[in-house]
C-alpha positions as CSV (number, residue, x, y, z in Angstrom):
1,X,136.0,131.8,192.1
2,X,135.0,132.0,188.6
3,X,131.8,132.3,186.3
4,X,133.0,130.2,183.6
5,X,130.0,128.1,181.9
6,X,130.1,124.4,182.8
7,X,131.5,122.0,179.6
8,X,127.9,120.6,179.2
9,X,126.6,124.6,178.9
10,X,129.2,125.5,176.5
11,X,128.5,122.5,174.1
12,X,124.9,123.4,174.5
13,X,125.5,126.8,173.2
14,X,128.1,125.7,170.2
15,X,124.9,123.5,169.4
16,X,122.6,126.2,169.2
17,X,125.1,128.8,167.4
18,X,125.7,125.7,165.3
19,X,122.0,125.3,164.6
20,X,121.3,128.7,164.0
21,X,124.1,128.8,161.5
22,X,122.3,125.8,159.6
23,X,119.0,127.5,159.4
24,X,120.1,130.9,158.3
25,X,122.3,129.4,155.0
26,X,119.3,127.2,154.3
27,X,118.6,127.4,150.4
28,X,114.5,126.9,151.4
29,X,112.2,128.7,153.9
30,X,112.3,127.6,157.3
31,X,109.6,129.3,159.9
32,X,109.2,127.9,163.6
33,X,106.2,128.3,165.2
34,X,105.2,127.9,169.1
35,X,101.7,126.1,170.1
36,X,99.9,128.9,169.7
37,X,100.6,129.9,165.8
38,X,103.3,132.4,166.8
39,X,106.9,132.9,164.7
40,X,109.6,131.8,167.1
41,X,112.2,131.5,164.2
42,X,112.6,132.5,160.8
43,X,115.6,132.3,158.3
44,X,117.1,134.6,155.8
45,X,115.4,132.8,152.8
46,X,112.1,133.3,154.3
47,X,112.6,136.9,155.0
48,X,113.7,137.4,151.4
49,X,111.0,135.1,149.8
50,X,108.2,137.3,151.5
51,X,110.1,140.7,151.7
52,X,110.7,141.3,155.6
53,X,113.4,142.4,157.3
54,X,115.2,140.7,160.1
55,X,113.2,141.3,163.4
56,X,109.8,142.3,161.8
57,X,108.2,138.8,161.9
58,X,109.2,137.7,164.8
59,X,106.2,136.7,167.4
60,X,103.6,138.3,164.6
61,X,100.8,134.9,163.9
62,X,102.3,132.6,161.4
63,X,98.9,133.6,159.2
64,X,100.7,137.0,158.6
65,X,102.3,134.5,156.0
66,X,99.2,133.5,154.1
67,X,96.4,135.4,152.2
68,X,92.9,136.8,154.6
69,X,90.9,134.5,152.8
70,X,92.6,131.7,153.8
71,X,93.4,132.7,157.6
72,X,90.2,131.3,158.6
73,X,90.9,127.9,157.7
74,X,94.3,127.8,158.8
75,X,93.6,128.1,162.2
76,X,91.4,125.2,162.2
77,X,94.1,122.9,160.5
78,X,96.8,124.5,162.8
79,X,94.4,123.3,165.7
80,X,94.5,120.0,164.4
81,X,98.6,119.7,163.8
82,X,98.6,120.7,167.4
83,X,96.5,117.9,168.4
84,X,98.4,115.1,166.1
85,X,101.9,116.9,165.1
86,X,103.7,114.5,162.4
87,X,106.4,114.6,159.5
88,X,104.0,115.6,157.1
89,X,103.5,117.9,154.0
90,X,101.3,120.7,154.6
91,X,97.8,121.0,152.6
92,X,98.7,117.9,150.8
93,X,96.5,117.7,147.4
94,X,95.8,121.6,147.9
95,X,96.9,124.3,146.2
96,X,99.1,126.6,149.2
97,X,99.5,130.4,148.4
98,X,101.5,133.2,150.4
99,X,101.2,136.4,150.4
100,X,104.3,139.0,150.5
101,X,104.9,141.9,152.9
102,X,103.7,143.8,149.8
103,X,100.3,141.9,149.5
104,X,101.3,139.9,145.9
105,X,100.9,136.5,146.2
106,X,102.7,133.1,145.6
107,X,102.5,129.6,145.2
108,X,104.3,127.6,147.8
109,X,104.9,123.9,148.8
110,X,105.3,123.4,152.3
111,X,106.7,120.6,154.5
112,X,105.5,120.2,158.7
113,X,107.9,118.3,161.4
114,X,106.9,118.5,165.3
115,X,110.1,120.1,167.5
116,X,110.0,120.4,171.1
117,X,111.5,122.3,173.4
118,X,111.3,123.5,177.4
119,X,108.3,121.5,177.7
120,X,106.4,123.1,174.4
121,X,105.1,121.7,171.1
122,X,106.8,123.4,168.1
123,X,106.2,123.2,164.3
124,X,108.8,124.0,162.1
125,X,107.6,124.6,158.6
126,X,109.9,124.3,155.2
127,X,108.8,126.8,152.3
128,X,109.8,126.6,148.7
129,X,108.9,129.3,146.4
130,X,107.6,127.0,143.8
131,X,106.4,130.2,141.2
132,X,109.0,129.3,138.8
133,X,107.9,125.3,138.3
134,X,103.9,126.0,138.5
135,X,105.2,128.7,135.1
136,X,106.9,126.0,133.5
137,X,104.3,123.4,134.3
138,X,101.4,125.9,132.8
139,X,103.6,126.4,129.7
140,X,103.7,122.8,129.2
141,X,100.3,122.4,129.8
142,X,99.5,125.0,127.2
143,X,102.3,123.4,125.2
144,X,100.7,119.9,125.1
145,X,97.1,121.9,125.0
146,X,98.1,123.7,121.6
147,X,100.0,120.5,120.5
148,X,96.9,118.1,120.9
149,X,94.3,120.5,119.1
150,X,96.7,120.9,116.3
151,X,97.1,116.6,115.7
152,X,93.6,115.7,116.8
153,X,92.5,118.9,114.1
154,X,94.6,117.8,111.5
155,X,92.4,115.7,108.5
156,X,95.1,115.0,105.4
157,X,96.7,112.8,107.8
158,X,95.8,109.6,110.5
159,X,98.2,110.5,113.6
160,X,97.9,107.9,116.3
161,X,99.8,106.3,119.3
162,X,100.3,102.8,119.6
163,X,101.4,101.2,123.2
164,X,104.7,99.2,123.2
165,X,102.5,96.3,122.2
166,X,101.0,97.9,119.1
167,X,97.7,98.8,120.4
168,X,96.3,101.6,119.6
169,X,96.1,104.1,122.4
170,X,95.0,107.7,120.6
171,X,93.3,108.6,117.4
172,X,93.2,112.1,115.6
173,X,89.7,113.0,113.1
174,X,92.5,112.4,110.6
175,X,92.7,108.5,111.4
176,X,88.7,108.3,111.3
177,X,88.0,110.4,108.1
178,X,90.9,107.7,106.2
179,X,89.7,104.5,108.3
180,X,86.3,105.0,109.0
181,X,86.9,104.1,112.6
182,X,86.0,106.4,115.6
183,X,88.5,106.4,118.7
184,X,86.3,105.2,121.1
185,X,85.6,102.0,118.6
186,X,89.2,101.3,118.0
187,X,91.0,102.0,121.3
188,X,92.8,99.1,122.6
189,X,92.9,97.4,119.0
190,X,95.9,95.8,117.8
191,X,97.3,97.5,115.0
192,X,96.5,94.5,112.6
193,X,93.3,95.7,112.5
194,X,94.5,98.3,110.2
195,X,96.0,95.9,107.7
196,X,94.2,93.1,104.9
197,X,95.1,89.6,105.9
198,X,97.8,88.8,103.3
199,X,99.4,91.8,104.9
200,X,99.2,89.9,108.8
201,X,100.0,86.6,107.5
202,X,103.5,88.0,105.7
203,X,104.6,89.6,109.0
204,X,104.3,93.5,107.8
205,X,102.9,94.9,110.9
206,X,105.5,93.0,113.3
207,X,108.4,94.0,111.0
208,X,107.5,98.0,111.0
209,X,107.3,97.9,114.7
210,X,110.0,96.0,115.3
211,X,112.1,97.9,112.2
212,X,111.1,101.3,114.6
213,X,112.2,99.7,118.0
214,X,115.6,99.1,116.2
215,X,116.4,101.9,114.2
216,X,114.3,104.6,115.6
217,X,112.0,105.1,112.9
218,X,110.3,102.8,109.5
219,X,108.9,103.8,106.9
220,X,106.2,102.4,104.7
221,X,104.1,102.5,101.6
222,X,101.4,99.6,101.4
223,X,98.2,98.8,101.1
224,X,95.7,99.1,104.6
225,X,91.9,98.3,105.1
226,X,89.0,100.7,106.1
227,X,85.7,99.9,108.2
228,X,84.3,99.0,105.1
229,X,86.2,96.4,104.0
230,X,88.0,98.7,101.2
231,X,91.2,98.9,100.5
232,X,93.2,101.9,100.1
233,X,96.9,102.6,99.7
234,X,99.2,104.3,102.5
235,X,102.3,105.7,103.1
236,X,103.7,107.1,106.5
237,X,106.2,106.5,108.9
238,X,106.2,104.9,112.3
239,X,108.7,105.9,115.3
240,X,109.7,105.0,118.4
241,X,109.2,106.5,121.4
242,X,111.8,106.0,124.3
243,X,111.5,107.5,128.1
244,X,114.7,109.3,129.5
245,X,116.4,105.8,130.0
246,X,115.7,104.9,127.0
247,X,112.7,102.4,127.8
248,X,110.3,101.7,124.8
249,X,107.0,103.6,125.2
250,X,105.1,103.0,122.2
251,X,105.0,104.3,119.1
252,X,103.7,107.5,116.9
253,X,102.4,106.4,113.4
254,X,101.7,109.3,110.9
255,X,99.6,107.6,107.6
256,X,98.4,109.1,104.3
257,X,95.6,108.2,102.0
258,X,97.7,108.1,98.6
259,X,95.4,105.9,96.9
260,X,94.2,108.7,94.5
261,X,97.6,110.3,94.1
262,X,99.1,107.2,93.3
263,X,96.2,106.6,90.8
264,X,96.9,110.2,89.3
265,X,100.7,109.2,88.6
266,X,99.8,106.1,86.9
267,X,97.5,107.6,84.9
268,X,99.9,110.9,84.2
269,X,102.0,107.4,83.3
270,X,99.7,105.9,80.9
271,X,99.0,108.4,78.9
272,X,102.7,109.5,78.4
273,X,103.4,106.2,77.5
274,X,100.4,106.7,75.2
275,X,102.3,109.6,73.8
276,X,105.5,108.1,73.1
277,X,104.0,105.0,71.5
278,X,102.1,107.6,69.0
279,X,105.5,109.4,68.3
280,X,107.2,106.0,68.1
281,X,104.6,104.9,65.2
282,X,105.0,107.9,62.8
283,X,108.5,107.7,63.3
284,X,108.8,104.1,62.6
285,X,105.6,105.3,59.7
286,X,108.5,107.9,57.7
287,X,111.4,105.7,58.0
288,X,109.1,103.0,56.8
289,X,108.1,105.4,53.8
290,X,111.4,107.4,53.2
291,X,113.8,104.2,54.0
292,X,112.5,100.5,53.1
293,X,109.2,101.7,50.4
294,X,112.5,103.8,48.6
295,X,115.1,101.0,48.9
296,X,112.2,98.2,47.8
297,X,111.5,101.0,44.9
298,X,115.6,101.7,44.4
299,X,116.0,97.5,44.1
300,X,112.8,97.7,42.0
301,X,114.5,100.1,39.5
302,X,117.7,97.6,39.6
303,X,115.6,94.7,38.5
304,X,113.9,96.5,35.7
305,X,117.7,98.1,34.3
306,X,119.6,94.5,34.8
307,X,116.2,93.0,32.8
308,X,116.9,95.2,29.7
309,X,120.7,94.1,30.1
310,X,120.7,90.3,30.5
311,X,121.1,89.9,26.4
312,X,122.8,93.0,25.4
313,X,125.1,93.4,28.1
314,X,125.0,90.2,30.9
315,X,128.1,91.2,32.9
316,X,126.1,94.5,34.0
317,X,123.0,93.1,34.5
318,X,124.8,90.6,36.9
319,X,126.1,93.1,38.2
320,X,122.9,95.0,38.9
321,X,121.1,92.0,40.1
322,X,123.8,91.6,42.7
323,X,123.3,95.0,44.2
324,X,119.9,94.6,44.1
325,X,120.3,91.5,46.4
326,X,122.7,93.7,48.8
327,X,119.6,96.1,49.2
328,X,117.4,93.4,49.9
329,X,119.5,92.0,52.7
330,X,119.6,95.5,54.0
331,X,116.0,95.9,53.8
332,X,115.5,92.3,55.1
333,X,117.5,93.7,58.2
334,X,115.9,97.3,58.8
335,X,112.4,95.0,58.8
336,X,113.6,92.4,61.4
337,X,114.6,95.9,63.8
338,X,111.2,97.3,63.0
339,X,110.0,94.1,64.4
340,X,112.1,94.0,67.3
341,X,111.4,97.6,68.3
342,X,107.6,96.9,67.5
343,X,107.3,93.8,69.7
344,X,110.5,94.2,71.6
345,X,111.2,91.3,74.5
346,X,109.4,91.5,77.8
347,X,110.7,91.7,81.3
348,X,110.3,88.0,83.6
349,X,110.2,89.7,86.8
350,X,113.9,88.7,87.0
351,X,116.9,90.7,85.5
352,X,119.7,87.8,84.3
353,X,117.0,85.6,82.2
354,X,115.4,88.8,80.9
355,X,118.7,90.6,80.1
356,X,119.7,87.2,78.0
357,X,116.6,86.7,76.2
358,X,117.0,90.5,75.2
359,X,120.6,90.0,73.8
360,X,119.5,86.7,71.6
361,X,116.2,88.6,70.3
362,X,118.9,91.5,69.4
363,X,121.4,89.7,67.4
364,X,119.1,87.9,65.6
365,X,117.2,90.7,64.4
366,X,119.4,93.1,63.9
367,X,122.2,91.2,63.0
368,X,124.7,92.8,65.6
369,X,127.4,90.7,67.2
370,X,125.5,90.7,70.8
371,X,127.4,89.2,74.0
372,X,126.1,89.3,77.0
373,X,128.6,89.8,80.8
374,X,126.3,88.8,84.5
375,X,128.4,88.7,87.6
376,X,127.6,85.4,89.0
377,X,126.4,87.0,92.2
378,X,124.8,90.3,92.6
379,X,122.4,91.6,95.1
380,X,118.5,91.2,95.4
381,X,116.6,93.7,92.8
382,X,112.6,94.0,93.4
383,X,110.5,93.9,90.1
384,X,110.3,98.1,90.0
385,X,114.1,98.7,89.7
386,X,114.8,95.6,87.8
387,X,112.3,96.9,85.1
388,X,113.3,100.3,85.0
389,X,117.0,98.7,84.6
390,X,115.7,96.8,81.9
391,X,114.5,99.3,79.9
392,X,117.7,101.1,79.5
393,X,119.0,98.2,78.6
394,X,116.2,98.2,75.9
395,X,116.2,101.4,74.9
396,X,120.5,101.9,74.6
397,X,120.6,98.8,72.3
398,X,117.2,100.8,70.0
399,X,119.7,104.0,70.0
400,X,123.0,101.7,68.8
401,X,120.9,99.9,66.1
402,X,119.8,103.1,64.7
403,X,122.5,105.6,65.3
404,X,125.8,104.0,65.9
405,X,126.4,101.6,62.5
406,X,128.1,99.2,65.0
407,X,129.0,95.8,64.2
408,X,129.3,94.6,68.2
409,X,127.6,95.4,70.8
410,X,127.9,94.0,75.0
411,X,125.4,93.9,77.8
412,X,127.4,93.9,81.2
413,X,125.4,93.7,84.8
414,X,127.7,94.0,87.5
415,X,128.2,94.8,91.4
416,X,130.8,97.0,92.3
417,X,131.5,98.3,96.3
418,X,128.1,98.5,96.8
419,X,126.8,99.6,93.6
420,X,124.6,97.6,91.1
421,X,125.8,98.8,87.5
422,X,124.3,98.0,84.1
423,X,126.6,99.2,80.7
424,X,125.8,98.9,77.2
425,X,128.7,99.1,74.7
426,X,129.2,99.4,71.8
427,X,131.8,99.7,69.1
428,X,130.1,102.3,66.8
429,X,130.6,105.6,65.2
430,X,130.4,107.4,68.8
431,X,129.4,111.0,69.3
432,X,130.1,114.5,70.4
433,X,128.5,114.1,74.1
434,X,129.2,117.9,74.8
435,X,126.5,119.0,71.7
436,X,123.0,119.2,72.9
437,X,120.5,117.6,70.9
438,X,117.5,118.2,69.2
439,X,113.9,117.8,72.1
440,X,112.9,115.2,69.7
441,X,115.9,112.8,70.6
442,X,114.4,111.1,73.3
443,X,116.6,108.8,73.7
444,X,119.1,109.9,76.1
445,X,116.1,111.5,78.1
446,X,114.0,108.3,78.6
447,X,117.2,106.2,80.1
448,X,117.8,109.0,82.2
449,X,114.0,108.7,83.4
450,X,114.5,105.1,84.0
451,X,117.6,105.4,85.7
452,X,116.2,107.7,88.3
453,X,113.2,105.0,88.8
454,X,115.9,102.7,89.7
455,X,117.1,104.6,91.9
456,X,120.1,105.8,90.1
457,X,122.2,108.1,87.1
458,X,122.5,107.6,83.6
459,X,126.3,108.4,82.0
460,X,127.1,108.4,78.8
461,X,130.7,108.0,77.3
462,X,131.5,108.9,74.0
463,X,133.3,110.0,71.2
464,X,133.3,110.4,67.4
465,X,134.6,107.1,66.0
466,X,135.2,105.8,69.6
467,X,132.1,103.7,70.2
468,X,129.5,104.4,73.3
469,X,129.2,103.5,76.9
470,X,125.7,104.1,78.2
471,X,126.2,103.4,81.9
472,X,123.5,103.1,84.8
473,X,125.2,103.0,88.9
474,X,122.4,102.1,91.5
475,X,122.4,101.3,95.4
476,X,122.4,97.9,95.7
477,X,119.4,96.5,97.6
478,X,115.8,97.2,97.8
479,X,114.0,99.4,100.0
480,X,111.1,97.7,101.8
481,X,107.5,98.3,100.7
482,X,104.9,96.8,101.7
């Protein structure tokens, strides 16, 4: 006779061994515990998360696990479990500490499920070590601690949320020194409130937001409205802020006050326009003096010489008389350019009629076969770029009337791949564009300031007895202000 185990005993004890195996290669802490709060079990992770050895734990009072202060208390809830044993986390909304074999202490998360076994109550407890998460969760705390004193400190600029729907949801002491508005009056508000009503009723705040749930990001320069009623200008950006699946969240809007620095450029403006008008006048002033006064003198002189010939000898006093007439014409012609330069033609607000009443006011006055090349389609140009393209325009056809003894001269506004492009030919003496001029020259140095305002570069082809090309290239399309 035999003392084999039955099957049912042997499949009993692959379960166990099987069991066993499962709760030693656990990756969390796993501590079972009869009805009377002693260790019946205990896994490898456990023993290395509090720094035991195998054997030393066993049947020691699970509070072994948990600081003195604490052990109190423990045995009241462990009373409790005992009474009403459930799948539940442990200490749930408290903060759950163990201690080491060594006495240091940890933060832990722990999980409770009722087991039972030969006719006893059993809790079986999972531990995670969760040290590593409450670190990173402090160092974001501190992270969004340091980061929310530095925006809501910051006073050059307004930094505020906005929800998906554009309300406003946070408000730095930047926002309230530009607006006037305290958080706790504008919390909630729709972002119109920011705006003047021409502003709402053209669709600007709806187009930035929707412009920033698009493309990520808008930017703006326009004008906004304080708790006053006055108006101020602003520039900023607005972004959009997407959750990890890419869900909208609202939106961050960074503003400036650049009323005054906007006011200090103008006036920086003014007064070099000032400047240049002054310099323009005592130019115009000597070449008045040294070229028309002598010429009018020179014809004068002419007059007097073919007056003392007409009896004594009338084929040179004709002859006098007629190049006194030639010098007329020529001061007739330098006048009508003085006037042109002096009240030149005026920009329309739109760049084909302007660039046409320009060429007609040319020729006339400065008697300079003028022709004029539009392509029949080119892209939209806002009043700021179409003025600074003017005045190239302007100023290269001053430079060929003065310098460039030409006798034709073309105005050609095209769009090329992408590219706006204004040239200005002509077929006059040309120059050496490799020799640097004189500072007075200004020329060359205003169309290059213009070209930049529109957005562009100023070229210049050239050379001696091969006419000009002054040439302007330009993005085409407007960026959006507002």
């Amino acid at each position: 006779m035999t003392n084999d185990a039955s099957p049912e005993a042997a499949a009993a004890s692959g379960d166990a061994a099987r069991y066993r195996a499962l709760v030693e290669s656990a990756p969390d802490g796993i501590v079972e515990v009869d009805s009377g709060g002693c260790i019946v079990l205990i896994n490898a992770e456990t023993r290395r998360m509090f720094g035991y050895e195998n054997g030393e734990l066993l049947g020691q009072p699970v509070g072994t696990l948990i600081p003195e202060r604490f052990r109190q208390a423990h045995l009241g809830h462990q009373a409790g479990y005992a009474r009403s044993p459930t799948l539940r986390p442990m200490g749930s909304g408290l903060e759950l500490v163990g201690q080491r074999k060594d006495g240091s202490e940890f933060p832990v998360e722990i999980s409770l499920s009722p087991t039972q076994g030969g006719g006893d109550v059993f809790a079986m407890a999972i531990i995670r070590d969760i040290s590593e998460r409450k670190r990173a969760e402090a160092a974001l705390r501190e992270s969004d601690e340091r980061f929310r004193l530095i925006v809501n400190d910051v006073r050059d600029y307004a930094i505020f949320m906005l929800d998906p729907d554009g309300r406003i949801a946070s408000w730095n002491i930047g926002a309230q020194l530009i607006t006037g508005y305290t958080a706790e009056e504008c919390a909630g508000w729709p972002c119109t409130e920011l705006y003047p009503r021409a502003a709402i009723d053209q669709g600007v705040p709806a187009h930035e937001l929707t412009l920033a749930a698009a493309e990520g990001r808008s930017e703006f320069e326009g004008v906004r409205v304080r708790k006053d009623g006055t108006e101020y200008l602003a520039s900023g950006v607005v972004t959009a802020l997407r959750g990890e699946r890419g869900n909208l969240r609202g939106f961050s809007c960074v503003l400036r006050d650049i009323t005054e620095r906007r006011r200090i450029q103008d006036e920086r403006e003014r007064l070099r326009i000032v400047a240049e008008a002054e310099h323009e006048r005592e130019r115009i002033g000597m070449d008045l003096h040294d070229g028309i006064i002598q010429s009018i003198y020179a014809v004068g002189l002419n007059l007097e010489a073919a007056a003392d010939d007409v009896t004594r000898d009338p084929p040179e006093a004709q002859a006098r008389i007629d190049q006194a007439i030639d010098r007329l014409n020529d001061v007739i012609r330098d006048i009508r350019s003085y006037i042109f330069e002096l009240r030149p033609t005026r920009f329309t607000g739109e760049i084909r009629e302007s660039l046409a009443n320009l060429a007609q006011e040319f020729r006339v006055n400065s008697l300079i076969d003028t022709t004029i090349e539009i392509a029949p389609e080119l892209p939209p140009l806002g009043n700021e770029r179409g003025l600074a393209i003017f005045h190239v325009a302007l100023e290269a056809l001053a430079n060929a009337r003065k310098h460039s003894h030409a006798t034709a001269v073309t105005i050609a506004l095209t769009s090329v791949a992408g590219t706006l492009r204004l040239e200005v030919r002509d077929n006059g003496v040309g120059f050496d564009t490799s020799v640097r001029y004189a500072d007075d020259h200004n020329g060359l140095r205003n169309m290059a300031e213009r070209a930049r305002a529109a957005g562009g570069a100023l070229s210049v082809e050239s050379t001696p007895g091969g006419g000009a090309t002054v040439r302007v290239e330009t993005p085409s399309g407007d960026k959006l202000t507002c």
